[in-house]
DRENDO-1510 file (C-alpha; in Angstrom, 1 decimal, always signed):
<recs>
REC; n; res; u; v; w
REC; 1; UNK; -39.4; +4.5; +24.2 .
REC; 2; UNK; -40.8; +3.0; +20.8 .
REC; 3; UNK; -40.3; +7.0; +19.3 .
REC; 4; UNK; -36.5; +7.4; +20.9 .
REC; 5; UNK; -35.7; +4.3; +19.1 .
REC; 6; UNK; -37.4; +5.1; +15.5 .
REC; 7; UNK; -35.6; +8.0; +15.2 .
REC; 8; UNK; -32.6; +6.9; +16.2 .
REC; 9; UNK; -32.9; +4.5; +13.5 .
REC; 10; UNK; -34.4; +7.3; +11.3 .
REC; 11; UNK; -31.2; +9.3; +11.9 .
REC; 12; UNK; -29.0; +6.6; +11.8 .
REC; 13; UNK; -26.0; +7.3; +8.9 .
REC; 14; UNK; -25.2; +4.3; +6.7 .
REC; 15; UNK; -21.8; +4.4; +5.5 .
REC; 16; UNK; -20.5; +6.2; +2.7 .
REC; 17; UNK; -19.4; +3.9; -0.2 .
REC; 18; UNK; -16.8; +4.1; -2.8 .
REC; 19; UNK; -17.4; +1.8; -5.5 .
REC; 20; UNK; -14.9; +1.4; -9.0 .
REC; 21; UNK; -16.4; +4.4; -10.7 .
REC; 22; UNK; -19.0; +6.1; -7.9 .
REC; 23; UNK; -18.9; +7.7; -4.4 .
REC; 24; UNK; -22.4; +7.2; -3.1 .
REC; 25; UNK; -22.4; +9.8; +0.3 .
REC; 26; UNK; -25.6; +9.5; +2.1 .
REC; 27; UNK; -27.5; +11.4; +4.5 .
REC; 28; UNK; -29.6; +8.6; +6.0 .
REC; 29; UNK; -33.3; +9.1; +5.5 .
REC; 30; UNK; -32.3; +12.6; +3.8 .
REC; 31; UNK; -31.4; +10.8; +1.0 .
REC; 32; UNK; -28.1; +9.5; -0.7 .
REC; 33; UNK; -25.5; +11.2; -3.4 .
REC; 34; UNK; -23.8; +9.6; -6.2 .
REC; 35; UNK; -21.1; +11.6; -8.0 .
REC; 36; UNK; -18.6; +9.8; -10.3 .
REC; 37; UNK; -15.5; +9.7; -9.9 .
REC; 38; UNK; -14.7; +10.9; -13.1 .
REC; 39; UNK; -16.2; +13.7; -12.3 .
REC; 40; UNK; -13.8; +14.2; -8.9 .
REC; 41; UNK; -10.3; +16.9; -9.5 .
REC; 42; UNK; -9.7; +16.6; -5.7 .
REC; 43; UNK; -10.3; +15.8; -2.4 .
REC; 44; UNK; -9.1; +17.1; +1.2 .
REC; 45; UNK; -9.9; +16.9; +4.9 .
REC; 46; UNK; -12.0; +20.8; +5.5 .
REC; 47; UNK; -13.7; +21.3; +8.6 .
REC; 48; UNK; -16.4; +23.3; +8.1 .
REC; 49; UNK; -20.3; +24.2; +9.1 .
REC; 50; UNK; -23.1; +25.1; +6.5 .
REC; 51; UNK; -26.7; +26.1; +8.1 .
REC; 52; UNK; -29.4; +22.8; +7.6 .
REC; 53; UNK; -29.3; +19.4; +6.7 .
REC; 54; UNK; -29.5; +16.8; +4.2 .
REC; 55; UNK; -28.4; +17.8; +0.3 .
REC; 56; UNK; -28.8; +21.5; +0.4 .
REC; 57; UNK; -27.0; +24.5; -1.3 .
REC; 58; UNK; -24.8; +26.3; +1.2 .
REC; 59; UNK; -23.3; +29.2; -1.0 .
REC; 60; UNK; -22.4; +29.9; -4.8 .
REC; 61; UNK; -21.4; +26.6; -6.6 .
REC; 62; UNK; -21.2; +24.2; -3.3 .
REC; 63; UNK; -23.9; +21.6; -1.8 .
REC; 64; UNK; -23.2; +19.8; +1.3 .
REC; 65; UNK; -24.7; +16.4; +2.0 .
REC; 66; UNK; -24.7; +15.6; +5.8 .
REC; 67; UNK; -27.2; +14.8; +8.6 .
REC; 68; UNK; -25.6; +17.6; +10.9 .
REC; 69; UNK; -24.7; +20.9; +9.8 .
REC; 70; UNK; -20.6; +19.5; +10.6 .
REC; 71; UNK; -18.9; +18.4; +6.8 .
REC; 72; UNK; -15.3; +17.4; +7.0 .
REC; 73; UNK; -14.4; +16.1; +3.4 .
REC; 74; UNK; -14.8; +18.3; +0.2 .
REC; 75; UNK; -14.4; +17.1; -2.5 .
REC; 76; UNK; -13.5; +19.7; -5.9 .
REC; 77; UNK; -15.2; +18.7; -9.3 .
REC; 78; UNK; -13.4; +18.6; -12.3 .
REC; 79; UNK; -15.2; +21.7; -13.8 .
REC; 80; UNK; -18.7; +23.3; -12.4 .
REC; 81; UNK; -21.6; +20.6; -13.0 .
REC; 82; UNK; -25.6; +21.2; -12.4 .
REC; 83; UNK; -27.3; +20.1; -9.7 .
REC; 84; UNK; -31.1; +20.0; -9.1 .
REC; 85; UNK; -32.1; +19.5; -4.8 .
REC; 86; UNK; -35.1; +18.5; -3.9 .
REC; 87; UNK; -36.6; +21.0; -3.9 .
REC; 88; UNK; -36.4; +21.8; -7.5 .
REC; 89; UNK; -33.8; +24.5; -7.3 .
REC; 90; UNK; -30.8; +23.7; -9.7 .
REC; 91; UNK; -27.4; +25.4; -9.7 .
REC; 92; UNK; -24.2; +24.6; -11.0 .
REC; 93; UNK; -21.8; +23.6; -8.2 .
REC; 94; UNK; -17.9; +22.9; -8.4 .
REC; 95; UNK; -17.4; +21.5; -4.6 .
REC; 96; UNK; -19.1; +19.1; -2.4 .
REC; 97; UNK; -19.0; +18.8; +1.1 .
REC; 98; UNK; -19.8; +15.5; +3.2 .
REC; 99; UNK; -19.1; +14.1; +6.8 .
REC; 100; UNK; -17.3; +11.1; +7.2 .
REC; 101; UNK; -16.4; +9.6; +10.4 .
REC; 102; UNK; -12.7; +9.3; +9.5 .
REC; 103; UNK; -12.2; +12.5; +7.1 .
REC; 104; UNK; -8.5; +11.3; +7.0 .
REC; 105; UNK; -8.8; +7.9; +6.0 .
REC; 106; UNK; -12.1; +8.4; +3.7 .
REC; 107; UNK; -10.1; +11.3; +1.4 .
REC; 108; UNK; -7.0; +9.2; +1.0 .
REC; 109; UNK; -9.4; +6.0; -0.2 .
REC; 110; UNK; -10.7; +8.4; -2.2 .
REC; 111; UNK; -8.0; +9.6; -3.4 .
REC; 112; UNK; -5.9; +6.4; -4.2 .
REC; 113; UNK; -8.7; +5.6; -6.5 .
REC; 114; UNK; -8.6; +8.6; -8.8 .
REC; 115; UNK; -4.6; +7.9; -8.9 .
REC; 116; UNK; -5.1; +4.3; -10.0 .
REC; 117; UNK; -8.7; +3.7; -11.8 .
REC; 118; UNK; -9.4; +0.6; -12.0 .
</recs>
């Protein structure tokens, strides 16, 4: 029982959060995100699946950060950035894709901020 319920802690996903200036997206143990917002064109509601978990490159120019192979959100940078993963490989990467529990709601959050910076 005592293993069931340490990894469902292990597992368990903390909540994205959008502060003034960052979007932290984290992958629970996996590890968390922080892009700025000033670095974000767009962002839209986009089912898709990419092979693994965690941070990882799924193909040319896009990570996805999720504890499930299942993204929803992707968010478009403002022009290609580099990214190092963990495991030392870096890239550049112009789109990010995360899983939110309400793709709707988290993208229009999201999106009301880069509208109106505070």
């Amino acid at each position: 029982m005592g293993v069931y319920l340490g990894l469902g802690f292990a597992w368990r996903t903390a909540p994205h959060e959008l502060r003034e200036d960052v979007l932290l997206i984290r992958t629970a143990v996996l590890g968390d995100l922080a892009v700025p917002l000033s670095a974000v064109a767009a962002v839209r509601v986009e089912n898709r699946t990419s092979p693994g978990f965690g941070t990882r490159h799924v193909d040319d120019g896009t990570i996805a950060c999720s504890v499930t192979s299942h993204t929803n959100v992707t968010i478009t940078l403002d022009h290609p950035r580099e990214f190092t993963s963990r495991q030392g490989e870096t890239r550049e990467i112009a789109q990010i894709r995360f899983n939110a529990d309400e793709p709707a709601d988290a993208a229009g959050e999201i999106s009301k901020v880069l509208a109106h910076p505070r």
